[in-house]
MARTOR-841559 format. One record per residue (C-alpha): residue in one letter; y, z, x. Coordinates in steps of 0.1 Angstrom, whole numbers. Each point is the difference from the previous one (the first is absolute). Last residue first. Layout:
% residues N
+------+-------+-------+-------+
| type |     v |     w |     u |
+------+-------+-------+-------+
|    A |     Y |     Z |     X |
...
+------+-------+-------+-------+
% end
This chain:
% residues 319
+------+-------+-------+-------+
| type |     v |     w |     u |
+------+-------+-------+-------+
|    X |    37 |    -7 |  -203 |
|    X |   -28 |   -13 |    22 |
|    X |    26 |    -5 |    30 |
|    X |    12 |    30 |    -6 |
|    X |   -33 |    21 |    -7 |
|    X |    -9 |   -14 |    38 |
|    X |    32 |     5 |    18 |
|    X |    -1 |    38 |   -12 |
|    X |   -35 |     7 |    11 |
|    X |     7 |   -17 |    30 |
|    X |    27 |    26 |     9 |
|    X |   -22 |    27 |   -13 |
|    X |   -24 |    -6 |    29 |
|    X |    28 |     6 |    27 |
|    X |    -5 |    36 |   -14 |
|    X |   -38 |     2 |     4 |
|    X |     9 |   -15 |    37 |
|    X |    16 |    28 |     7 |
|    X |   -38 |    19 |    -4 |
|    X |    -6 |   -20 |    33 |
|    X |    28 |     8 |    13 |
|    X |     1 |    37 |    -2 |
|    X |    27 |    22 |     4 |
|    X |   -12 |    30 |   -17 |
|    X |    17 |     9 |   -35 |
|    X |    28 |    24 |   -13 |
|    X |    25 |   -18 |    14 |
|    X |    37 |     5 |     4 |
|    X |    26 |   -24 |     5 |
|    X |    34 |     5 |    10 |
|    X |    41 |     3 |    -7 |
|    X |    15 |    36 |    11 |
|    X |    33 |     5 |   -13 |
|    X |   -10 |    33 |   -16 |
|    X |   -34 |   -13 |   -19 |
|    X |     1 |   -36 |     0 |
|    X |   -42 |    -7 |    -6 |
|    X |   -21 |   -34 |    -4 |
|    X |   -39 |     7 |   -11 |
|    X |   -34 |    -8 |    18 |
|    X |   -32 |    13 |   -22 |
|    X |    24 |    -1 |   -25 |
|    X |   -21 |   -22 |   -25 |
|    X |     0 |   -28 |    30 |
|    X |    25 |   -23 |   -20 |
|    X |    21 |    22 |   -19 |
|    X |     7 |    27 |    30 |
|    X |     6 |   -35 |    19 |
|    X |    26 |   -14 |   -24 |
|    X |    30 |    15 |    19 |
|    X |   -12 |    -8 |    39 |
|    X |     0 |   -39 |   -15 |
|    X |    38 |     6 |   -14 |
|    X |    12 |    14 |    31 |
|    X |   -16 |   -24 |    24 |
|    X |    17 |   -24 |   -21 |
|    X |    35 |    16 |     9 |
|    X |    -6 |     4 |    38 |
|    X |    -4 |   -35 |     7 |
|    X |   -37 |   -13 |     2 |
|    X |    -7 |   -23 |    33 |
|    X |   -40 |     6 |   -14 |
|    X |    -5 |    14 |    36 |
|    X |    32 |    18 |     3 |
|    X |     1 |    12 |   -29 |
|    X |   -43 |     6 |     0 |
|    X |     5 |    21 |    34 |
|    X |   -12 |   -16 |    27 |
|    X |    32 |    16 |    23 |
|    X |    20 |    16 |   -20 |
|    X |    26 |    -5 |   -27 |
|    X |   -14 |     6 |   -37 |
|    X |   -27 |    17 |     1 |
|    X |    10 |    23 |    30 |
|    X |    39 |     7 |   -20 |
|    X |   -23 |     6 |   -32 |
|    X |   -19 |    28 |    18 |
|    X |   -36 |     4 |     1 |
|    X |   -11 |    32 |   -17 |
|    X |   -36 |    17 |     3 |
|    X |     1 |     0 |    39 |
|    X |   -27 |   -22 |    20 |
|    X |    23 |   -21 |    19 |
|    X |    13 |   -35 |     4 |
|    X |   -33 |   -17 |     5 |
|    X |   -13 |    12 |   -38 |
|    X |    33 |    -9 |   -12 |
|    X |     3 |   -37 |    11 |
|    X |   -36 |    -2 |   -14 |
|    X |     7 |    20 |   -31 |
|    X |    36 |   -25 |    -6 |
|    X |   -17 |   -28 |     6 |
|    X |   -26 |     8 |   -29 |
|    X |    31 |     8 |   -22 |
|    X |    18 |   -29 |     4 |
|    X |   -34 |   -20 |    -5 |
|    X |    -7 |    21 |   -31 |
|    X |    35 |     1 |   -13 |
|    X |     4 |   -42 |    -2 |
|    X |    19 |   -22 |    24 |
|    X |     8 |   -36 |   -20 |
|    X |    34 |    15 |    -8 |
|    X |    12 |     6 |    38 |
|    X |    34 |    18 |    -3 |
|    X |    23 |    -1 |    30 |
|    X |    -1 |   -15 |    39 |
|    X |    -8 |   -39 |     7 |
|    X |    -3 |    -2 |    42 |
|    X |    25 |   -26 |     7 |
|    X |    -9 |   -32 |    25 |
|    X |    15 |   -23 |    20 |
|    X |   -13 |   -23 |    23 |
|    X |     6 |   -33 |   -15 |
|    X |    35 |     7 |   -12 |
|    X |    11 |    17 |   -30 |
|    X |   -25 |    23 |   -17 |
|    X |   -37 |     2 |     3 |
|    X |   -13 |    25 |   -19 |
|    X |   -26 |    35 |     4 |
|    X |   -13 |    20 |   -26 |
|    X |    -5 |   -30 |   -22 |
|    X |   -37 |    11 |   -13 |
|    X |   -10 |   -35 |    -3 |
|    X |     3 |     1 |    35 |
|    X |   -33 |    21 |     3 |
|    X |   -19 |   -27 |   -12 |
|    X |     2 |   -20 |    35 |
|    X |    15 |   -38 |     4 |
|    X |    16 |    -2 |   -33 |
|    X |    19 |   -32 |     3 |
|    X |   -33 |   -18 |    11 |
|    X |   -15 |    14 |   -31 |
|    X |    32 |   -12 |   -17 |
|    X |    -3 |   -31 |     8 |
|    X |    18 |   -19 |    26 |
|    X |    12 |   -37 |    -4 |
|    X |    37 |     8 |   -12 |
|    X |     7 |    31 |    23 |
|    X |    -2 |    37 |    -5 |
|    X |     5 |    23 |    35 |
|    X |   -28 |    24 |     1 |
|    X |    -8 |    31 |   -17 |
|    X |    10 |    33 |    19 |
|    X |   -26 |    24 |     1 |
|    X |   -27 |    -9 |    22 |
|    X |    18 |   -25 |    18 |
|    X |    23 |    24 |    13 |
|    X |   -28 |    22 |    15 |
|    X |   -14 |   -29 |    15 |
|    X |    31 |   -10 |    19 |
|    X |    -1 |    35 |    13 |
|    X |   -31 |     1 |    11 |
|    X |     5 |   -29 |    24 |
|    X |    35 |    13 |     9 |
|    X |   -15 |    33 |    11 |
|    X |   -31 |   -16 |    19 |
|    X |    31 |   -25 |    17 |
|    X |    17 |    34 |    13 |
|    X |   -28 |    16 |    11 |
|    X |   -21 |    34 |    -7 |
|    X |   -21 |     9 |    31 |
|    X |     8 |    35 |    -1 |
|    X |    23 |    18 |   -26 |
|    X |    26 |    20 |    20 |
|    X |    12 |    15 |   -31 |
|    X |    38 |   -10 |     6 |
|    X |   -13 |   -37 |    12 |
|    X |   -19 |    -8 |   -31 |
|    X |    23 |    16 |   -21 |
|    X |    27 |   -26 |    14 |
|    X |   -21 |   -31 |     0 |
|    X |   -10 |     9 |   -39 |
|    X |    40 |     3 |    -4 |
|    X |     9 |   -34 |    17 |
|    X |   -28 |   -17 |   -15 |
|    X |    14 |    11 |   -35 |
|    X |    34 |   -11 |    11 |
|    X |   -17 |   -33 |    11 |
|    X |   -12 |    -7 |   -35 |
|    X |    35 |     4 |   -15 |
|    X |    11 |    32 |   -21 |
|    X |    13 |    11 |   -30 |
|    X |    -7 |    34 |   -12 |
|    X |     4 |    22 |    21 |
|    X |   -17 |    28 |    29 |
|    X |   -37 |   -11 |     2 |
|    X |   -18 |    34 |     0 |
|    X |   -22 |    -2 |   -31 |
|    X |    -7 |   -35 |    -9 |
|    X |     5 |   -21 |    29 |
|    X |   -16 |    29 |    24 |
|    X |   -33 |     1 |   -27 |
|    X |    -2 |   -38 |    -5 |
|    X |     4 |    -8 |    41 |
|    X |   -24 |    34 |     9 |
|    X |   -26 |   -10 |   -19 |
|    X |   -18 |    38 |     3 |
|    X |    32 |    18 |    -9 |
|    X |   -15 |     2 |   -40 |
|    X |    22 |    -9 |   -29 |
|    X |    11 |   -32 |    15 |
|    X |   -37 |   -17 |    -3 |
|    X |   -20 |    18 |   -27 |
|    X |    32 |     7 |   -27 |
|    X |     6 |   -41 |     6 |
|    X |   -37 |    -4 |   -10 |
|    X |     4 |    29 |   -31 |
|    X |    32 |   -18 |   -12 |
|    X |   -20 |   -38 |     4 |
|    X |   -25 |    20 |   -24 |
|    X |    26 |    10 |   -27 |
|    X |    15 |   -34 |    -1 |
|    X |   -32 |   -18 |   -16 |
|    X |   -17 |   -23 |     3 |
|    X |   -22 |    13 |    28 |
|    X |   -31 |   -22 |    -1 |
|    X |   -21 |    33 |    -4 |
|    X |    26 |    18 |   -20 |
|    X |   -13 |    35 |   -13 |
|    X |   -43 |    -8 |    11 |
|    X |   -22 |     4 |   -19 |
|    X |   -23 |   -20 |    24 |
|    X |    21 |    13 |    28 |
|    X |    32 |   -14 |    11 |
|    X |    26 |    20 |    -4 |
|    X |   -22 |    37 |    -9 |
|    X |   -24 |    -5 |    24 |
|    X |    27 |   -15 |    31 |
|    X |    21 |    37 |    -5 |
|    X |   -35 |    17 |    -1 |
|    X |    -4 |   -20 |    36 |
|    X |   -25 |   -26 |     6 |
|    X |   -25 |     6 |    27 |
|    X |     3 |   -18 |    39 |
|    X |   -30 |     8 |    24 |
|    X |    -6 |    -7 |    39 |
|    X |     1 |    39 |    11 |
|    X |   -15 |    13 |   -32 |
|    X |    21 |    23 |   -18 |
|    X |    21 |   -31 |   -18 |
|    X |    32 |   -14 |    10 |
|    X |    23 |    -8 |   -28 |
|    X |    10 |   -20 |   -28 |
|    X |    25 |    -3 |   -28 |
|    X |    23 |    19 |    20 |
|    X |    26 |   -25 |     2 |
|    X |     0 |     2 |    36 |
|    X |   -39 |    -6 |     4 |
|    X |     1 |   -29 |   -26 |
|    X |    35 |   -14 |    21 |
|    X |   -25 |     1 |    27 |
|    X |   -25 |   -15 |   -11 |
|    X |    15 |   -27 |   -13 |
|    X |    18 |    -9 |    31 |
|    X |   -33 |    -3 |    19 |
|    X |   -12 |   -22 |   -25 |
|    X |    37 |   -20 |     5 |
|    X |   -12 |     1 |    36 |
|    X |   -31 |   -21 |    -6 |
|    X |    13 |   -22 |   -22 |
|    X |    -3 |     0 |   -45 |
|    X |   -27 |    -4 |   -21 |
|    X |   -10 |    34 |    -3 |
|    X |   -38 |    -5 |     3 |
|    X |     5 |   -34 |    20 |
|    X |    14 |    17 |    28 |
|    X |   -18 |    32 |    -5 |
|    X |   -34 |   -22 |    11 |
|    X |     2 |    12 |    35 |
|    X |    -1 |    32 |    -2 |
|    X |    34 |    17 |     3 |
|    X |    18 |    11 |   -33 |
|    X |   -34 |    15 |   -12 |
|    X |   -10 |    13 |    32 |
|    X |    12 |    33 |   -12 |
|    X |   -28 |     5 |   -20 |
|    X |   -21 |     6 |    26 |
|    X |   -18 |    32 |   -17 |
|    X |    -6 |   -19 |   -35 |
|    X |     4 |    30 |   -26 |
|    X |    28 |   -19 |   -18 |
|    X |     0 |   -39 |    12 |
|    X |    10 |   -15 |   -35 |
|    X |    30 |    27 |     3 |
|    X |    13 |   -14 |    39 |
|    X |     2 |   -35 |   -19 |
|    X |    17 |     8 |   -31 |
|    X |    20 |    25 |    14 |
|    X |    15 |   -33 |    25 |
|    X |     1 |   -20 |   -26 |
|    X |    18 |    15 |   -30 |
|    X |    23 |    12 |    30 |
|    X |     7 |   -39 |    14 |
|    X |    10 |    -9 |   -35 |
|    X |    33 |    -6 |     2 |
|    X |    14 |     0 |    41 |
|    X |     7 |    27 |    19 |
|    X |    19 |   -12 |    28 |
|    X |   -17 |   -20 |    28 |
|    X |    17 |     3 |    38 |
|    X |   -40 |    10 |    10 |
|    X |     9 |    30 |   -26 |
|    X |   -17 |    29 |    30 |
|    X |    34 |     3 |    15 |
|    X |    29 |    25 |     6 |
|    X |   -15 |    34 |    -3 |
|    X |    13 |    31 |    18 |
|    X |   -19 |    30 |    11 |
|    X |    20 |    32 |   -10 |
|    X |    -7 |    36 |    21 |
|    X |    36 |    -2 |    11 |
|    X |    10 |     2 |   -34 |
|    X |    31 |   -27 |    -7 |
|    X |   -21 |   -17 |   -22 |
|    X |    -8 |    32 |   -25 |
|    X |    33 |     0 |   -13 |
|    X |    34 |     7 |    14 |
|    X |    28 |   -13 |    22 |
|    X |    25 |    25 |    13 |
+------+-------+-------+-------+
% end
């Protein structure tokens, strides 16, 4: 029986908004920027559709429209009170702000966060489906259209075709699969999207094949692991204890997610008494392998924890 918050009857699924446009670098930095210098503004919205947005963000008019939607997806903004507002997001603050952890996102630990903010949560339903409930490792593009057809049919979704499926996705391989090298291309051509320096997904062997890269992911730190695991948790149920089969093996869980194996989920559940000064802490008592927490699941105090990760990368790089 398939699982996951997808196959609820009360799901709406996604399968556009990106214009065909992955996420490309710099698009976030821009789109916070943007929405931020209109804070207060009560039609800030309009932002990404007056008719000088062209020439703000330099790009077309549906790559604008792309960009604010992978800034809505990512979480880095979001719509405000006011019928015709947008505001930044505390995730958006702390990224790109004026103190801001990694405004022009140099670092590994904020392409972990994106990926956490578009397969993590059902809302994309390509990245969460591909991610969560895809059943293998290899597979060719029309396999994945094949599958996303299938679901689409089984839940009875209306209005969901088979070229807006294929559309959506071609863009979710070119997220995170970097593109074919060749003697005249560069590698910012190469790298079409940030999040396939991430190398979650490959090409292998003919044109359209691809492998989804399971095992140890050294470039993920304990406060992004940890922040995915509070939001996975704080959707999963409101018990004390999470179970390391959940973390590890369902549905938007960081394993799945993060495409951990079960070995390095160990090891990251083992230093979290360490990391959070117990406030979340692994336990094996008679057999029984889970996580218990002795704080509220809070995101926004998460971020405190994905904090330390920056921490870190800065006293390395002055060491």
């Amino acid at each position: 029986m398939p699982r996951g918050p997808i196959y609820l009857d009360s799901y709406k699924p996604q399968f556009s908004g990106h214009e065909t446009f992955p996420l490309r670098y710099g698009w976030l930095k821009k789109a916070y920027d943007a929405v931020n210098e209109r804070k207060g503004v009560s039609d800030s919205k309009t932002v990404f559709t007056r008719d000088d947005a062209i020439a703000r963000f330099g790009v077309g008019k549906n790559m604008v429209s792309s960009m604010r939607h992978w800034a809505t997806a990512s979480d880095i903004i979001m719509d405000g009170e006011a019928a015709n507002a947008l505001v930044t997001t505390a995730l958006g603050d702390r990224l790109f702000g004026a103190e801001g952890f990694d405004p022009y996102m140099e670092h590994p630990a904020s392409l972990w966060m994106i990926h956490w903010k578009l397969a993590g949560r059902p809302d994309k339903t390509t990245w969460y489906w591909s991610f969560n409930n895809f059943p293998g490792a290899t597979f060719e593009r029309e396999r994945l259209v094949k599958g996303l057809e299938k679901v689409a049919k089984d839940c009875a979704w209306p209005r969901v075709s088979a070229t807006t499926i294929r559309r959506d996705v071609e863009c979710f391989l070119r997220t995170y699969v970097a593109r074919q090298s060749s003697a005249s291309a560069s590698p910012e051509d190469t790298l079409e999207s940030p999040l396939a320096e991430l190398g979650l997904i490959k090409a292998v062997g003919k044109r359209d094949g691809f492998r989804f890269v399971r095992g140890p992911k050294s470039t993920l730190r304990s406060g992004i692991f940890l922040y995915a695991l509070i939001d996975f948790w704080k959707d999963y149920t409101s018990a004390q204890t999470l179970s390391f089969e959940a973390i590890a093996h369902e549905p938007g869980s960081p394993g799945r997610v993060f495409l951990l194996d079960e070995n390095d989920v160990a090891d990251r559940l083992l230093g979290l008494e360490e990391f959070t000064d117990g406030a979340f802490r692994w336990s094996e008592t008679a057999g029984l392998k889970q996580v218990l927490r002795d704080a509220a699941l809070d995101l926004d105090a998460a971020l405190e924890y994905v904090a330390r990760d920056y921490e870190r990368i800065k006293n390395k790089e002055a060491a």
